[in-house]
C-alpha positions in Angstrom: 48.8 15.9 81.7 49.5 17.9 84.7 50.1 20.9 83.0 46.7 20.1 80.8 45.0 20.1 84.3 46.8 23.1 85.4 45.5 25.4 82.0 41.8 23.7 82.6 41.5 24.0 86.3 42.6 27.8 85.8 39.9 28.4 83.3 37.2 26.3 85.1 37.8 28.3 88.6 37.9 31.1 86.4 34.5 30.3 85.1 33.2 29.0 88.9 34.1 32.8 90.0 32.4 34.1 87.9 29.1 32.1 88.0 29.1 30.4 91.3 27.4 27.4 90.3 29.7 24.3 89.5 27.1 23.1 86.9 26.9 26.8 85.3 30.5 27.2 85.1 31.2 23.5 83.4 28.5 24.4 80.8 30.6 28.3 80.4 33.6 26.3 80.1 32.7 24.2 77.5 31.4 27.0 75.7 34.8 29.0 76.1 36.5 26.1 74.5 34.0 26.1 72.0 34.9 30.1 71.2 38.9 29.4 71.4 39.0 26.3 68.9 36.8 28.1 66.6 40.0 28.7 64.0 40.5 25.2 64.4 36.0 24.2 63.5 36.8 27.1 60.6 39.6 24.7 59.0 38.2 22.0 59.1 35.2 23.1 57.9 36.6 24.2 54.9 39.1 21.0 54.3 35.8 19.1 54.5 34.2 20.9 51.4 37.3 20.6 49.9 37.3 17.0 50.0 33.9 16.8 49.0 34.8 19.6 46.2 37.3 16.7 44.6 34.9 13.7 45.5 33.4 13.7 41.7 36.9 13.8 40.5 38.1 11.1 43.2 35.2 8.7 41.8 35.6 9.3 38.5 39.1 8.0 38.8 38.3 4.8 40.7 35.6 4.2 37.8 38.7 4.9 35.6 40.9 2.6 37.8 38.8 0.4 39.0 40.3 -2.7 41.1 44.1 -1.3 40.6 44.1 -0.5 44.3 48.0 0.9 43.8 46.8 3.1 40.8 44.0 4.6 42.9 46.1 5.3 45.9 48.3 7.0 43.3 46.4 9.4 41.7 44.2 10.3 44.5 47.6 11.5 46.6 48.3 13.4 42.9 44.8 15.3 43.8 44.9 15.8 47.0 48.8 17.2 46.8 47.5 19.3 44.3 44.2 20.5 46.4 46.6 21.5 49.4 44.1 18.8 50.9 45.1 17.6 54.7 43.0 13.7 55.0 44.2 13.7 59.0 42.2 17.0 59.6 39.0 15.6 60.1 40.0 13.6 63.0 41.6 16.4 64.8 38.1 17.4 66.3 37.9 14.3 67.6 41.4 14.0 69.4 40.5 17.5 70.8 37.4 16.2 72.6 39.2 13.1 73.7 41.9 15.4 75.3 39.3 17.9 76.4 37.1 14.8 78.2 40.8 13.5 79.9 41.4 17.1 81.0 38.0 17.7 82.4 37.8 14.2 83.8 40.8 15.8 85.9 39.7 19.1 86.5 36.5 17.9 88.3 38.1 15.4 90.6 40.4 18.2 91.9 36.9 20.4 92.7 36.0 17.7 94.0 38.6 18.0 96.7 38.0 21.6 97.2 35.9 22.1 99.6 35.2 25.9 98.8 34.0 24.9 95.7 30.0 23.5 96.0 29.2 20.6 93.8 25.2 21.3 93.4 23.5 21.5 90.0 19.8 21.7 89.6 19.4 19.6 92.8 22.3 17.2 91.8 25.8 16.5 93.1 27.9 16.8 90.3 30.5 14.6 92.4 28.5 11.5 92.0 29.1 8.7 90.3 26.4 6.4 89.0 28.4 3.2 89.0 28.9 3.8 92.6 25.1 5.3 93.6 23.2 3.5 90.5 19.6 4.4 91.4 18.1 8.3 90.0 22.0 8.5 88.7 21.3 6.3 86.0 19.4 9.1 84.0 22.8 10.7 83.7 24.7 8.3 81.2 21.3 7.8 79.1 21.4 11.7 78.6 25.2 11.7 77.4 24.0 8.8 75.2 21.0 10.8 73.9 23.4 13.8 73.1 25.3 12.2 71.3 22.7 10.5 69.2 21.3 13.9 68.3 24.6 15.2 67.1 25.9 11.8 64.9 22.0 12.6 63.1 22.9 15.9 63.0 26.5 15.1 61.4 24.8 12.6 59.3 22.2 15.0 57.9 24.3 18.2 57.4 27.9 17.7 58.3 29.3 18.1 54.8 31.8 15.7 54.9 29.5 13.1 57.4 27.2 13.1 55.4 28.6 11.8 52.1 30.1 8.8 53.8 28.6 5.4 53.4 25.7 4.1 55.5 27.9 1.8 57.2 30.4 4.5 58.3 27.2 6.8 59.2 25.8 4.4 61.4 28.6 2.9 62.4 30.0 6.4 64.0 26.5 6.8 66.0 26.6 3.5 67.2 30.3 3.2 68.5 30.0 7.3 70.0 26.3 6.5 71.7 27.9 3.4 73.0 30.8 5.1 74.4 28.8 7.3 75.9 26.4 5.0 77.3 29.7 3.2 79.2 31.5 5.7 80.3 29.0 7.6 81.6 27.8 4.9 84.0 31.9 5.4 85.6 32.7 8.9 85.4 30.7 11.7 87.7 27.8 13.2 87.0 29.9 16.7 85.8 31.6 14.8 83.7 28.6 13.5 81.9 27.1 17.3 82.2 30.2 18.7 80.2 29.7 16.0 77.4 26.0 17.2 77.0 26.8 20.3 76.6 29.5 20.1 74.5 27.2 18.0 72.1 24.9 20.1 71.8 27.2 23.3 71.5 28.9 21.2 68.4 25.5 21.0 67.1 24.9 24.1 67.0 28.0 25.2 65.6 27.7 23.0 62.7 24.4 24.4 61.3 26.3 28.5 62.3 29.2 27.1 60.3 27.4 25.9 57.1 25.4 29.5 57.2 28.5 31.3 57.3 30.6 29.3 54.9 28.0 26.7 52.7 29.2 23.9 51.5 26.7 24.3 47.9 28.6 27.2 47.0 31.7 25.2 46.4 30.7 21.8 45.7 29.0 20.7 42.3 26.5 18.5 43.7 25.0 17.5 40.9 28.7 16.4 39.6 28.7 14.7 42.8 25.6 12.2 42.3 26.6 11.6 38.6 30.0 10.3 39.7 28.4 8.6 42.7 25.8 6.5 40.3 28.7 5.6 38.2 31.1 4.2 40.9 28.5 2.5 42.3 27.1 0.8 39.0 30.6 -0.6 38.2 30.9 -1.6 41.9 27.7 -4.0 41.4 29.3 -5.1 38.3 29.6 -9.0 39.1 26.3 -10.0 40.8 26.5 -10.8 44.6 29.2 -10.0 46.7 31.5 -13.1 47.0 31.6 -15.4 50.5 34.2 -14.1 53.4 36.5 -16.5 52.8 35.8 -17.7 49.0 34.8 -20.2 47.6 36.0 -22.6 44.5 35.1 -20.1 41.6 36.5 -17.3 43.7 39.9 -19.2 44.8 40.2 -20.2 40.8 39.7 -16.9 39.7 42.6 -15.1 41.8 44.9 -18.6 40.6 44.1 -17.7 36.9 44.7 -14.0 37.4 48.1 -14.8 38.4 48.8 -17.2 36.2 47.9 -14.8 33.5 50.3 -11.6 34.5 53.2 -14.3 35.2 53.3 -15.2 31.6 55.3 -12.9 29.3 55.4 -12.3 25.6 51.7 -13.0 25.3 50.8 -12.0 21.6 47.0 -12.8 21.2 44.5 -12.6 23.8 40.8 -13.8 23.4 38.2 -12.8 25.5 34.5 -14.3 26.1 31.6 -13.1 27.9 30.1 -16.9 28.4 30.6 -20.1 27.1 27.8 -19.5 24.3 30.4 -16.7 22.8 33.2 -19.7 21.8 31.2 -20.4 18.8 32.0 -17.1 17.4 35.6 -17.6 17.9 35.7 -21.0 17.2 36.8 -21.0 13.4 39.1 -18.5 13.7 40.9 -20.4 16.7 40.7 -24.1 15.1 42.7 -22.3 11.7 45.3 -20.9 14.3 45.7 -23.7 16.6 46.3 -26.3 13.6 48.3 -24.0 10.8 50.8 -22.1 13.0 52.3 -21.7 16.1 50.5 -19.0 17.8 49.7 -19.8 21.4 46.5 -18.1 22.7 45.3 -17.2 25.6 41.5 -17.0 25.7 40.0 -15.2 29.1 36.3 -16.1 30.1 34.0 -14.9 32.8 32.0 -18.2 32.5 33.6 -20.6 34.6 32.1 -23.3 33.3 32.8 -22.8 29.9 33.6 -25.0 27.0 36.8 -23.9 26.5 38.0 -25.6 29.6 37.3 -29.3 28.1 38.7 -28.1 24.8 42.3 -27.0 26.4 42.8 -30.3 27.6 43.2 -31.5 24.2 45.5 -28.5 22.7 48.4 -27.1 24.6 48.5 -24.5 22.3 45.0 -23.1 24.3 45.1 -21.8 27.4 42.1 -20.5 29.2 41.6 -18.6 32.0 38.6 -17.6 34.2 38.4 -14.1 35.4 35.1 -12.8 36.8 33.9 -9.5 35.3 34.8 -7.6 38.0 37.9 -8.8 38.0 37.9 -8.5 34.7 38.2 -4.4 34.6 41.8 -4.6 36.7 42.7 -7.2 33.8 42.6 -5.0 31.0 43.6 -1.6 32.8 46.8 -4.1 32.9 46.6 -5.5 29.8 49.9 -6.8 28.2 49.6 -8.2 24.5 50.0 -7.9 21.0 46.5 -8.5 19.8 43.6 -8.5 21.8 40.1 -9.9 20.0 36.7 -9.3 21.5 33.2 -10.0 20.5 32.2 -7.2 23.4 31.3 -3.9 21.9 31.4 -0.6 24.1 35.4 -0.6 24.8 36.4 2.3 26.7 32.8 3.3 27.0 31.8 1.8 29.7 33.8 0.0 32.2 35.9 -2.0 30.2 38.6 0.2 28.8 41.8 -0.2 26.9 45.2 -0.7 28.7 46.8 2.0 30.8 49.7 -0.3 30.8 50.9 -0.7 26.6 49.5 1.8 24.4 49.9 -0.2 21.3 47.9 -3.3 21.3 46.0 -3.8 18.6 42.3 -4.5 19.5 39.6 -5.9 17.0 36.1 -6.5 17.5 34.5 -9.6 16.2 30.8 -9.1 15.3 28.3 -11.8 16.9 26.1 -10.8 14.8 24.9 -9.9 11.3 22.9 -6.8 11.5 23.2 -3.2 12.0 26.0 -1.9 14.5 24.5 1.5 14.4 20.7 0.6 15.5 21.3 -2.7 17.1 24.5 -1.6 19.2 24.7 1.9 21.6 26.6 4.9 19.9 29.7 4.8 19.7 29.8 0.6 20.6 33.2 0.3 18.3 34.5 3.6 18.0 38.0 2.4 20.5 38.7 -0.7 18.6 41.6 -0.4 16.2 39.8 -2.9 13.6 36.7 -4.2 13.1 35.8 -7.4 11.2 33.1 -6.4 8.9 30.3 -9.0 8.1 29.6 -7.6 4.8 29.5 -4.2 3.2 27.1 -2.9 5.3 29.2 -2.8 8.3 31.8 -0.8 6.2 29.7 1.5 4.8 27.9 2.4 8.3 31.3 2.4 9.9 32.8 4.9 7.4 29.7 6.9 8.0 30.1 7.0 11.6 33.3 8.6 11.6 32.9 10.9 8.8 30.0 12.3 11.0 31.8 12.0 14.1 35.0 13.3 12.7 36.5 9.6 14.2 40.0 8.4 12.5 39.4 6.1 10.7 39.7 2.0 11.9 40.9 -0.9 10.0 38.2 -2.7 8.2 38.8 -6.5 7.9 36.4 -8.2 4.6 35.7 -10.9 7.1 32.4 -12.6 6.9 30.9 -14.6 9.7 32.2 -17.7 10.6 29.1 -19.1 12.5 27.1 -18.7 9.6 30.0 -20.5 7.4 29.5 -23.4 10.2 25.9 -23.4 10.2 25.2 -23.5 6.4 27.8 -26.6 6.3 26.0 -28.2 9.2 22.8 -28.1 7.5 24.1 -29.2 4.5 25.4 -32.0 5.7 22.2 -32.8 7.8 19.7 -35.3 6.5 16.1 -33.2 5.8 13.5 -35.1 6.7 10.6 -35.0 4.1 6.9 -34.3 5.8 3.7 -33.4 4.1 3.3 -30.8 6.8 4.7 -27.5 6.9 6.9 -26.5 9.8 6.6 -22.8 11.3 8.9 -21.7 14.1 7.7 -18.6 16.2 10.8 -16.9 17.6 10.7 -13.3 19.2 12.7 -11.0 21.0 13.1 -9.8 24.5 12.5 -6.3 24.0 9.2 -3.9 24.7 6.1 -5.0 23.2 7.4 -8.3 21.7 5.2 -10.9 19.9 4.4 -12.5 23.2 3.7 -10.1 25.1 1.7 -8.2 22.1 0.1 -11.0 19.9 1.4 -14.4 20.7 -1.9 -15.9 21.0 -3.4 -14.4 18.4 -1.2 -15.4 16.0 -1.1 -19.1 17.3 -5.2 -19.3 16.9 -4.9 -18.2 13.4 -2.7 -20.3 12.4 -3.6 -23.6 14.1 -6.8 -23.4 11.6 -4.0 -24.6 9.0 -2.4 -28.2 8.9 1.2 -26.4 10.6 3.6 -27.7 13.1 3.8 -24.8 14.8 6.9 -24.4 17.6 7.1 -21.3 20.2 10.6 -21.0 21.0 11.0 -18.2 23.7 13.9 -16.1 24.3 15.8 -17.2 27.5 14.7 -14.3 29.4 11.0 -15.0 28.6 11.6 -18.4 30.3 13.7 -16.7 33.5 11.5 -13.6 33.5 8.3 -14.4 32.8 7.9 -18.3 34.0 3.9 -17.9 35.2 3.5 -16.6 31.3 4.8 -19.4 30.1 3.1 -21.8 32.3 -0.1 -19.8 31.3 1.0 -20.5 27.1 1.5 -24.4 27.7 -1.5 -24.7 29.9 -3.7 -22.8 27.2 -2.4 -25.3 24.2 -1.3 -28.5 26.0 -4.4 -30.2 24.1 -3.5 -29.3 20.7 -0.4 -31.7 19.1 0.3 -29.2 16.7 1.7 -26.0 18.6 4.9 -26.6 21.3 6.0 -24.0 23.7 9.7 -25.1 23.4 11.9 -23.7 26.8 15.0 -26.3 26.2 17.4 -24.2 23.7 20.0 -26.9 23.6 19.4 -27.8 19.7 19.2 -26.1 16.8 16.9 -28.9 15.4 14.2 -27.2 15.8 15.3 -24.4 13.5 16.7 -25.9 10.9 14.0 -28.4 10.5 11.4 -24.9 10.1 10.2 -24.5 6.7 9.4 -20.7 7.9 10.2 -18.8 10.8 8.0 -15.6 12.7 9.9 -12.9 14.3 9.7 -9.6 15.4 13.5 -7.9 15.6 15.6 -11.1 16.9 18.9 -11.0 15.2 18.4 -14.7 14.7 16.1 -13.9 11.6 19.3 -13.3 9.5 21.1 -16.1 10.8 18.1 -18.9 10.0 17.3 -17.1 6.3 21.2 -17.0 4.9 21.5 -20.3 6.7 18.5 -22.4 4.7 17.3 -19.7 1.9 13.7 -20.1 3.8 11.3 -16.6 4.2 10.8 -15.2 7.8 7.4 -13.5 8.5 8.1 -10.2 10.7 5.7 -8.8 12.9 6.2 -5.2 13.1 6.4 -4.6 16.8 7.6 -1.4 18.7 11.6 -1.5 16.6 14.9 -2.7 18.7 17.1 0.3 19.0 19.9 0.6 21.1 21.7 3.4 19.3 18.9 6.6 19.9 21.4 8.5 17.0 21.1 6.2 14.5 19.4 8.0 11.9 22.6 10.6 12.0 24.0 7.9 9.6 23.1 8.0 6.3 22.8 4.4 5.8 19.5 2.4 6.2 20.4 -0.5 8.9 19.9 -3.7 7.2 17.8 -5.1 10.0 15.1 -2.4 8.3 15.0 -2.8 4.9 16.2 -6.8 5.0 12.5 -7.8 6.3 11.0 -7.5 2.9 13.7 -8.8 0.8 13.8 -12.4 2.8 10.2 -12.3 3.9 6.9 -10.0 4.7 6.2 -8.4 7.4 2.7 -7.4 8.9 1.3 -5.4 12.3 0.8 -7.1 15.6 -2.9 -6.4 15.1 -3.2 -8.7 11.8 -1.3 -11.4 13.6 -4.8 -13.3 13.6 -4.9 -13.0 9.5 -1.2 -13.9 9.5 -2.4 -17.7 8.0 -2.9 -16.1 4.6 -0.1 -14.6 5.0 2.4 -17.0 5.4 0.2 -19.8 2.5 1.3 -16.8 0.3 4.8 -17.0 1.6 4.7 -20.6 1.3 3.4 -20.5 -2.3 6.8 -18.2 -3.3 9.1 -20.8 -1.7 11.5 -21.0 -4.5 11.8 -17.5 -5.3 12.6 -16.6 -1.7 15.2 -19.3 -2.2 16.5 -17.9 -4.8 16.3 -14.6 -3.5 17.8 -15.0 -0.7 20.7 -16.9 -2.2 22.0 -13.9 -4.2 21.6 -11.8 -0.6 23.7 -14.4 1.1 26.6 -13.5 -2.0 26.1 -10.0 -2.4 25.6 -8.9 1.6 28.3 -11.5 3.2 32.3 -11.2 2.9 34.1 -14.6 1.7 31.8 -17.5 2.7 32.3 -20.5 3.4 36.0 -19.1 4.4 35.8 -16.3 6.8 37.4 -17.9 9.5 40.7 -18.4 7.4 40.8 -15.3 6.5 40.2 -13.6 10.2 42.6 -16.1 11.4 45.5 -15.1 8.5 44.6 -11.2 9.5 45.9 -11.8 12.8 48.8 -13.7 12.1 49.8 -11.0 9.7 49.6 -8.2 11.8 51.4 -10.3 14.7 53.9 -10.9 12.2 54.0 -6.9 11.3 53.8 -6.3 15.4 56.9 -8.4 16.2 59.5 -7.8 13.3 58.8 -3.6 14.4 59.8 -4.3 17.9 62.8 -5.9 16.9 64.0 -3.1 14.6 63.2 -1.0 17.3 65.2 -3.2 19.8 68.3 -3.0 17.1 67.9 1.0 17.2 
């Protein structure tokens, strides 16, 4: 440090000589310090808007990586080893001014003690302290504070490295550096204070010189930048709210389960399930396994509360596990299996993707649903599966399609069926119908743009209350957690008539397997209630359900189009109010529709009545294939 205050008190008397003014000569001296570090701005300029230059790249691989904090550290020392990239450098400014202030903190006590050397600046003794003289002196910290205010907002705003940090570290900076100032400032002279002003506003204006001479936007793809930015942060949300500090029961479970699950080896076939609702897709397929063979299965939910929780307690065989869908995304980067069956679509699209970890498990995608992939699902929504179990042939033939014009290889197509329509149709067999002399219609739309009750609900509920019906509203879910005042504004509006219900419980089915006719729009469920009792669906032609904006690219007409008039009519929302004729024409065709419908049920569904044996006899033949491969390759 003595030699630090030897070079500084050389150049400040230096500076004194030539100006003599101490105030003049601090403010010369800071800018001479200012000139000589100038190589030093110049690099770190430039290591700045190289960092930003990789920062799509960087964020593009946490997407890719999300939650694997080791694979993230990994590949972002790969980029920056190959970018020549130096993290340290942008604190080296920083440890300069800290030297520089100890140096000068030095330097101005010993002028102190000189008594050739006059202390006055603009009226002031630069010798002064204000923790010692408080009073006027006060003005002096507040000043340093105010500096360095101005340059954190400038380093926020144009800095080109500041200014793509988070708000936290933004505002975190200018709070801890004002602070600093504020304190030390009270404690340290007047000169000293002087010298941080000016050196403030000297870095200010050396950041704006610096981004004329070398700008950041001709080496950084800002545009890039935001794209990656909105992606990283979209999978960051992924999960809801950010959990408590230090947990809580769901949160402790999860990280017990996710250990649980990596300390098991030789896991062959892995389920996973969005909610407890999605069990019922599965469950055919895993009662088959669980009673004719010996296959234990893990099944991952991000529903804590799901069913399959109760139903592991009475099969060993089951083991569940709940892993939030944050959490989630590390999972499968890690995935270690044989099998791997999901009724979510989008693999590798989004931010769910395929292990990093084994490159040879077989994933299949179970449908939950009957219709169209290619309208009702985004493109591409099962393009990274290895197999897909097809509902009937129209999956095959639109699947075949798709990569024929996507120049896709092609997947394994499983004749599968639907096992949730096998269950239903035995369910309502075996229920007991219950004979009225009153027709039963229920209304069930979609949550989608311009669906039937936000377009025509009440239209088509004064029409039809003219006729004898029992007429039940059954909302979709987010109509009743959306849209409660609208609700409240449908029950309020019919509570005096007995024969219309706006129905908000959805935990039975009674209410539509007891309907002699259901009214749509696009809900999947149309399918589902038709193939299930053989009964007509009315469909009003609201704005169409399309998730896949390529659809048409596919030379097969989606069967949720061309479907509506082979198991029912459909109309326009604006002859909702004529829809009673409608549906007493409907009504009058009952047994052709029956009929009808029947030989659709044949000709449009794979093996009924026995899909779930034969999904569940798929995967124990190919786990069969799987491990007799390894251990030939094992004897090799």
């Amino acid at each position: 440090m003595n030699l630090l205050y030897q070079a500084l008190g050389w150049v400040m008397n230096g500076c004194y000589a030539l100006v003599s003014n101490y105030g003049a000569a601090i403010i010369l001296f800071t800018f001479i310090s200012k000139l000589v570090l100038l190589p030093v701005s110049v690099w770190v300029q430039k290591n700045s808007i190289k960092m930003v230059k990789m920062q799509p790249e960087i964020n593009f691989m946490k997407v890719k990586y999300f939650g694997d904090k080791d694979a993230i550290a990994e590949e972002q020392a790969k980029i920056f080893k190959r970018e020549k990239y130096n993290p340290m450098a942008s604190v080296i400014p920083m440890i300069i001014q800290i030297v520089l202030l100890i140096g000068v903190i030095g330097v101005i006590k010993e002028g102190m003690q000189n008594p050739d050397i006059h202390m006055g600046f603009l009226g002031t003794d630069l010798s002064l302290v204000p923790a010692d003289k408080g009073g006027w002196l006060m003005v002096s910290p507040v000043i340093a504070a105010f500096s360095a205010w101005l340059l954190c907002v400038a380093q926020n705003r144009s800095n080109v490295l500041q200014s793509e940090q988070s708000k936290l570290n933004k505002y975190g900076t200018m709070v801890f550096s004002v602070g600093l100032s504020l304190y030390l400032g009270w404690f340290v002279s007047v000169g000293v204070a002087l010298y941080w002003v000016a050196s403030n506003v000297m870095a200010i204006a050396q950041l704006y010189l610096l981004n004329w001479a070398i700008n950041p936007r001709k080496y950084v793809d800002y545009e890039q930048l935001e794209k990656s930015k909105k992606e990283l942060e979209e999978i960051s949300g992924i999960g809801g709210q950010k959990k408590k500090l230090f947990g809580d029961a769901d949160s402790k479970r999860e990280r017990a389960d996710y250990k649980r699950f990596f300390s098991i080896v030789n896991k062959h076939l892995v389920f996973y399930s969005e909610k407890s609702g999605f069990y019922k897709y599965y469950k055919g397929t895993i009662e088959y396994l669980l009673r004719n063979t010996n296959v234990v299965i893990h099944y991952i939910t991000s529903d804590p509360d799901d069913i399959v929780f109760e139903l592991s307690k009475q099969e060993e065989k089951l083991k569940p596990y709940y892993i939030g869908e944050k959490r989630l995304i590390t999972l499968m980067m890690k995935l270690d299996t044989d099998i791997m069956v999901m009724t979510m679509p989008d693999l590798e699209n989004y931010h769910i993707k395929r292990s990093y970890l084994r490159k040879d498990i077989q994933y299949i995608h179970l449908p939950h649903g009957m219709g169209s992939f290619n309208m009702t699902m985004r493109t591409g929504c099962v393009d990274h599966f290895d197999t897909v179990f097809c509902t009937g042939k129209h999956h095959v033939e639109e699947i075949r399609q798709t990569e024929q014009v996507y120049k896709l290889p092609q997947k394994k197509l499983v004749e599968w069926g639907y096992s949730l329509l096998d269950d239903m149709r035995k369910d309502y067999m075996q229920r007991e119908k219950k004979k009225s002399d009153r027709k039963t219609i229920l209304i069930a739309p979609s949550w989608q743009k311009g669906n039937i009750v936000n377009s025509c609900l009440e239209q088509l509920l004064d029409g039809l209350k003219q006729e004898n019906y029992k007429i039940t509203v059954r909302p979709h879910p987010q109509h009743v957690r959306h849209q409660p005042e609208r609700m409240e504004q449908l029950r309020t509006r019919y509570a005096g008539d007995e024969n219309i219900e706006i129905q908000t419980d959805f935990s039975s089915n009674d209410t539509v397997f007891e309907a002699d006719m259901m009214i749509t729009d696009w809900s999947d469920i149309s399918l589902e209630y038709a193939f299930t009792t053989s009964k007509p669906v009315l469909f009003i032609d609201t704005p169409m359900k399309v998730m896949n904006p390529e659809y048409e690219r596919i030379d097969v007409k989606p069967i949720n189009i061309w479907m509506r008039n082979e198991i029912g009519m459909a109309i326009k929302p604006e002859q909702a109010g004529e829809a009673a004729s409608v549906v007493s024409q409907m009504f009058a065709k009952e047994q052709e529709y029956h009929d009808r419908i029947q030989a659709l049920v044949q000709e449009y569904v794979y093996n009924l009545g026995t899909s779930a044996e034969v999904g569940a006899k798929y995967i124990v033949k190919e786990l069969q294939r799987i491990i007799k491969e390894r251990k030939e390759e094992q004897k090799l």
